[in-house]
N, C-alpha and C positions, 0 to 999 in steps of 0.2 A: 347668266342663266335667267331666260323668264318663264314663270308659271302662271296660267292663267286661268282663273278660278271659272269653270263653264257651268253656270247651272243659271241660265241668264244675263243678263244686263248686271254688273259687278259695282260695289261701288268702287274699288280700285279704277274701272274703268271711266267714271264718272268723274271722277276725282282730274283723271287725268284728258279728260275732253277739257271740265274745266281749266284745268292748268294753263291751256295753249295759248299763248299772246297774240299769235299771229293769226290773220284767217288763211283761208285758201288762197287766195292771190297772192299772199304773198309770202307763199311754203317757199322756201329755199331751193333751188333747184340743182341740178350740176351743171347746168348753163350757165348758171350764179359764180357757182365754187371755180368753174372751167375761166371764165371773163375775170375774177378778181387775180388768178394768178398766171391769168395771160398764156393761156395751153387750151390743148381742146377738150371738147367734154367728150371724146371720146379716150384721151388719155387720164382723164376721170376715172371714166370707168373702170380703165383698166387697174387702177388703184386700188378702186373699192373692190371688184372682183379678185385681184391678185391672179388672173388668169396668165397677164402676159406682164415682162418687165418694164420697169420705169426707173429712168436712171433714181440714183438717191437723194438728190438735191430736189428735183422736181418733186419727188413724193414727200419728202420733208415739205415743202411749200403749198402742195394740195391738201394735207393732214391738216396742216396748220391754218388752209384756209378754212375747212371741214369746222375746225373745233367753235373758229371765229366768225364764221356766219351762220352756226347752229346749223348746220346742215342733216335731215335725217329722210334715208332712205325710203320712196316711196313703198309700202309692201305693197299694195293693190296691186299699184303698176310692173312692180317685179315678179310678181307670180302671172298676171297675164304675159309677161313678156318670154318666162322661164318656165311657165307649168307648175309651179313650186314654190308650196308656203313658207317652207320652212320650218314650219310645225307641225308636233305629233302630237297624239291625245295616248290619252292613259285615264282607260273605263275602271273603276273601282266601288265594291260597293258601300265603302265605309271609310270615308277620308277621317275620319275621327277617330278609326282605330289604327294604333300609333303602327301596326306594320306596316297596312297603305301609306301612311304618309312618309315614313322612313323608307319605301320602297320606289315613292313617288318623285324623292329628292334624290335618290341612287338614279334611276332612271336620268331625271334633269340635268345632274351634275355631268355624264356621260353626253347626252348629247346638246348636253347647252354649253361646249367646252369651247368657247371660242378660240385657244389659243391652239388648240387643235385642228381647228378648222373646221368643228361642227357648226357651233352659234343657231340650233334650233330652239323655239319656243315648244312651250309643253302646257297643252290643254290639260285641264283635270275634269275630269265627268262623272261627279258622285250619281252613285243611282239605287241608294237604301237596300240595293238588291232587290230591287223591282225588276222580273225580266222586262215589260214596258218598257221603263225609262230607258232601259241597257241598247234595247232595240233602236229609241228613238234618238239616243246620243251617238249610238254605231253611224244611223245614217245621217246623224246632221252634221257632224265631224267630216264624212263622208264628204257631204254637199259642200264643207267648209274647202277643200281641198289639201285635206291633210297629208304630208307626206310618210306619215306612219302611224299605226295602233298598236297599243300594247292590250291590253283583257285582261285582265283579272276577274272573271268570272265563270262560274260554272252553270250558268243558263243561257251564256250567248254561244253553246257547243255547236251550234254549225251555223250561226252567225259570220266569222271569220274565213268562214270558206269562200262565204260570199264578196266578201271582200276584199280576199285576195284573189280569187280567180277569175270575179265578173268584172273587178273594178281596177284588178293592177296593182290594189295599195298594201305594202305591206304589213302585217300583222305577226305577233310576238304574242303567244298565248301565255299565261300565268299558273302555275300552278293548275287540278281537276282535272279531268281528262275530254279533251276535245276532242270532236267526231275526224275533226281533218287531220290526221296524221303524215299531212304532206305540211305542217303549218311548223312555224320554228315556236320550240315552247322551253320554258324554264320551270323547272319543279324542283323544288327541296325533297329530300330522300325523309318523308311524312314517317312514311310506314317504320324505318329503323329506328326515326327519332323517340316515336310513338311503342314501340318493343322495347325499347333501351329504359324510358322513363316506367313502364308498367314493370318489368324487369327490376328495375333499381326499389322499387316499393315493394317486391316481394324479399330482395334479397335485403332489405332492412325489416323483417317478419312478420310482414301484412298478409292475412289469412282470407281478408275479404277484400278484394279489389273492386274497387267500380268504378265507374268510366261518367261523365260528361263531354255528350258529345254534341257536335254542332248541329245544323240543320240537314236534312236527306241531302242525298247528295255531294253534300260538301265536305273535306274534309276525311275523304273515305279511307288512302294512307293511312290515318290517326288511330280510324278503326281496326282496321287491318292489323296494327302493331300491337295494339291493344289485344286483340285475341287471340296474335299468334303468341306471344308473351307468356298472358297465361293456360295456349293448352303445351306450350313446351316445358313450363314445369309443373303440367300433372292436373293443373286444377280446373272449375271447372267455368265454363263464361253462362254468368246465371243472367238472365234476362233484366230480372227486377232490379239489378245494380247498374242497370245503363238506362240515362235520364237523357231525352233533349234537352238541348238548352239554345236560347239566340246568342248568339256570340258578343255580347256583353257583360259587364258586372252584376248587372239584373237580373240577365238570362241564367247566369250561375246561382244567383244568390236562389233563384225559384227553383233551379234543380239541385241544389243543396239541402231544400228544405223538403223535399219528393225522398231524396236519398235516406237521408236523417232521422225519417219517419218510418224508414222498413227495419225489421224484424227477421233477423239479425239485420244489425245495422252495420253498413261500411267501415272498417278500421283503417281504409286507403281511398283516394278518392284522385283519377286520372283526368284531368281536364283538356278538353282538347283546345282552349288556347287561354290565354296570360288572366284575360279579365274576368272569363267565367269562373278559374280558379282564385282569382284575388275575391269575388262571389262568394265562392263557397266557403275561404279562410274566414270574410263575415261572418257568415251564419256560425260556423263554427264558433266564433267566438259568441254569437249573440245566445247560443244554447251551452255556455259555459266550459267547453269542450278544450281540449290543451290542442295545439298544431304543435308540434307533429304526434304528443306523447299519445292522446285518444285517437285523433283521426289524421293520418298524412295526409299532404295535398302537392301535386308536382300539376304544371301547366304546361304551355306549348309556345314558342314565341321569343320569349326573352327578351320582351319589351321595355322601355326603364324605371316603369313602374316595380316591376318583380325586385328589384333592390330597394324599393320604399316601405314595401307592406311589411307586415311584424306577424310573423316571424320573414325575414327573406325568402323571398318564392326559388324552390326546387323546381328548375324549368327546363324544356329541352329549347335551343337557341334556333329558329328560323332566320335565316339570310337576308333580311329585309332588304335591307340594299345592296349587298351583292347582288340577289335576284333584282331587283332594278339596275342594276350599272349592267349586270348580263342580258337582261333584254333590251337595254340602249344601244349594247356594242351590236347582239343579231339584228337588230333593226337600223344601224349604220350602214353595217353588212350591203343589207337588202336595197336601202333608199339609193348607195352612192354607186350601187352594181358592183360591188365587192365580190358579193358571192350569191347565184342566180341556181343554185341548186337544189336538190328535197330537202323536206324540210328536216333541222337539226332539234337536239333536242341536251340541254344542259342541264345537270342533275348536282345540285348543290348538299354536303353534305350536313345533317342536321345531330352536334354533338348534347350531350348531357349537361347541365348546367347545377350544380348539387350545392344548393344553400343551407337552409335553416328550420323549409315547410315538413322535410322528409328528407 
């Protein structure tokens, strides 16, 4: 599996320029590997490709020369020869928040399974949720010659069209709802998740529900679950109890203290993901307050932070890496001409996770 960190010149990458003993003259060839064990370099190839057979002795002697004269594959030369990098990018706008990353390693581990026969690398392209950056990593992955894109995002919505329609290249939308509905996408079932936890904090006797919710746009499922929750038992969706928040600890911790501050004050408080809610458990605590006895708190995610915080985060569990190994396997699909049809769309289900916060 390789991941490569794209947000410029890496020092992993420097590390490993330095690393190299050898210069260009004298990179290892298969004319090298082919001449040491006396065969041709077109029976090499056929080695390294596994396309066509090679008795067993022979390949045992090629491996073996492979290992002993450090021989490593040119990739420049192989994708001009092939069309094909071998890598896919996965646009993300928060590699520090732990579902991207546990989603980004789901993804890798599917199509970087060499023993499978995939052996692709996997660009990463944080982009802070800049639509900007989002645009200008869509096209420079593009320019790269990528043989697939995954999205996670809710601002490149017709982004992906363009890139799978004008340019050929496959694309695997994430979660938000994209303009192209010919595009293969994966989404967690938000909205159930997001009913099921507002739901569980009423049926534990929460009289004021409020909601922390994420940025416009994003996240809209969460909403969804959140109001149908409480107008199906009766009560009612009051404005002043729904805070934005930016999807950090931060961002929770400032719409904790927004919440905290109204008259009546929340006795339940629904967070639309792990960290805002581990936020608001702060404040809570920092205005003396008992989790769960004064005010409940349930999050979104089930990140592995939610088993560290005190009290244990009440959370509903998103797919992280399922939803990454699912958009590896549709974007297999696509890259190796598996399956060339409309686009699909995989709906992951998102259950209740009932700790200590509520």
């Amino acid at each position: 599996m390789q991941i490569v960190w794209h947000s410029g010149v890496t020092q992993s990458v420097l590390d490993e320029v330095r690393s190299v003993k050898v210069s260009r003259r004298s990179r290892v060839t298969i004319g090298d590997v082919a001449r040491h064990v006396g065969v041709s370099p077109t029976t090499v190839s056929h080695v390294l490709s596994g396309k066509r057979l090679v008795a067993a002795a022979t390949k045992q002697r090629i491996m073996q020369a492979i290992e002993e004269l450090g021989y490593r594959p040119n990739s420049a030369a192989r994708q001009l020869r092939t069309n094909r990098s071998r890598m896919v990018a996965v646009i993300v706008p928060d590699i520090t928040n732990p579902y991207y990353s546990v989603l980004t390693r789901g993804l890798a581990d599917v199509v970087g399974a060499a023993d499978a026969g995939h052996d692709y690398g996997t660009y990463v392209c944080n982009t802070d949720g800049s639509l900007e950056r989002e645009r200008r990593y869509l096209h420079d992955v593009l320019d790269r010659g990528v043989d697939g894109i995954v999205v996670a995002s809710v601002n490149l919505a017709a982004e992906p069209d363009l890139a799978r329609r004008r340019l050929g290249t496959p694309v695997v939308c994430i979660g938000g709802e994209y303009d192209d509905r010919d595009a293969d996408m994966v989404t967690a079932d938000d909205r159930a998740g997001a009913e099921a936890a507002t739901a569980h904090l009423l049926s534990r006797g929460a009289k004021r529900v409020a909601m922390i919710r994420g940025a416009p746009d994003a996240g809209v499922g969460r909403d969804r679950g959140y109001v149908a929750a409480l107008t199906a038992a009766g009560h009612p969706v009051r404005e002043e109890w729904i805070v934005r928040g930016h999807w950090t600890r931060a961002g929770g911790q400032e719409a904790m203290r927004t919440l905290m501050s109204r008259r009546p004050r929340p006795d339940a408080v629904f967070c639309a993901n792990d960290l805002m809610a581990i936020g608001a458990i702060d404040v809570a605590h920092e205005l003396g307050l008992r989790v769960p006895d004064d005010v409940a708190v349930v999050g979104f995610d089930d990140v592995d932070a939610a088993t560290i915080v005190r009290p244990p985060l009440t959370t509903v569990r998103n797919p992280a890496y399922e939803t990454g190994e699912e958009a590896g396997r549709l974007l297999l699909d696509r890259m190796r001409g598996v399956y060339t049809g409309s686009g699909r769309t995989v709906v992951l289900p998102c259950p209740l996770v009932v700790r200590e916060s509520a």
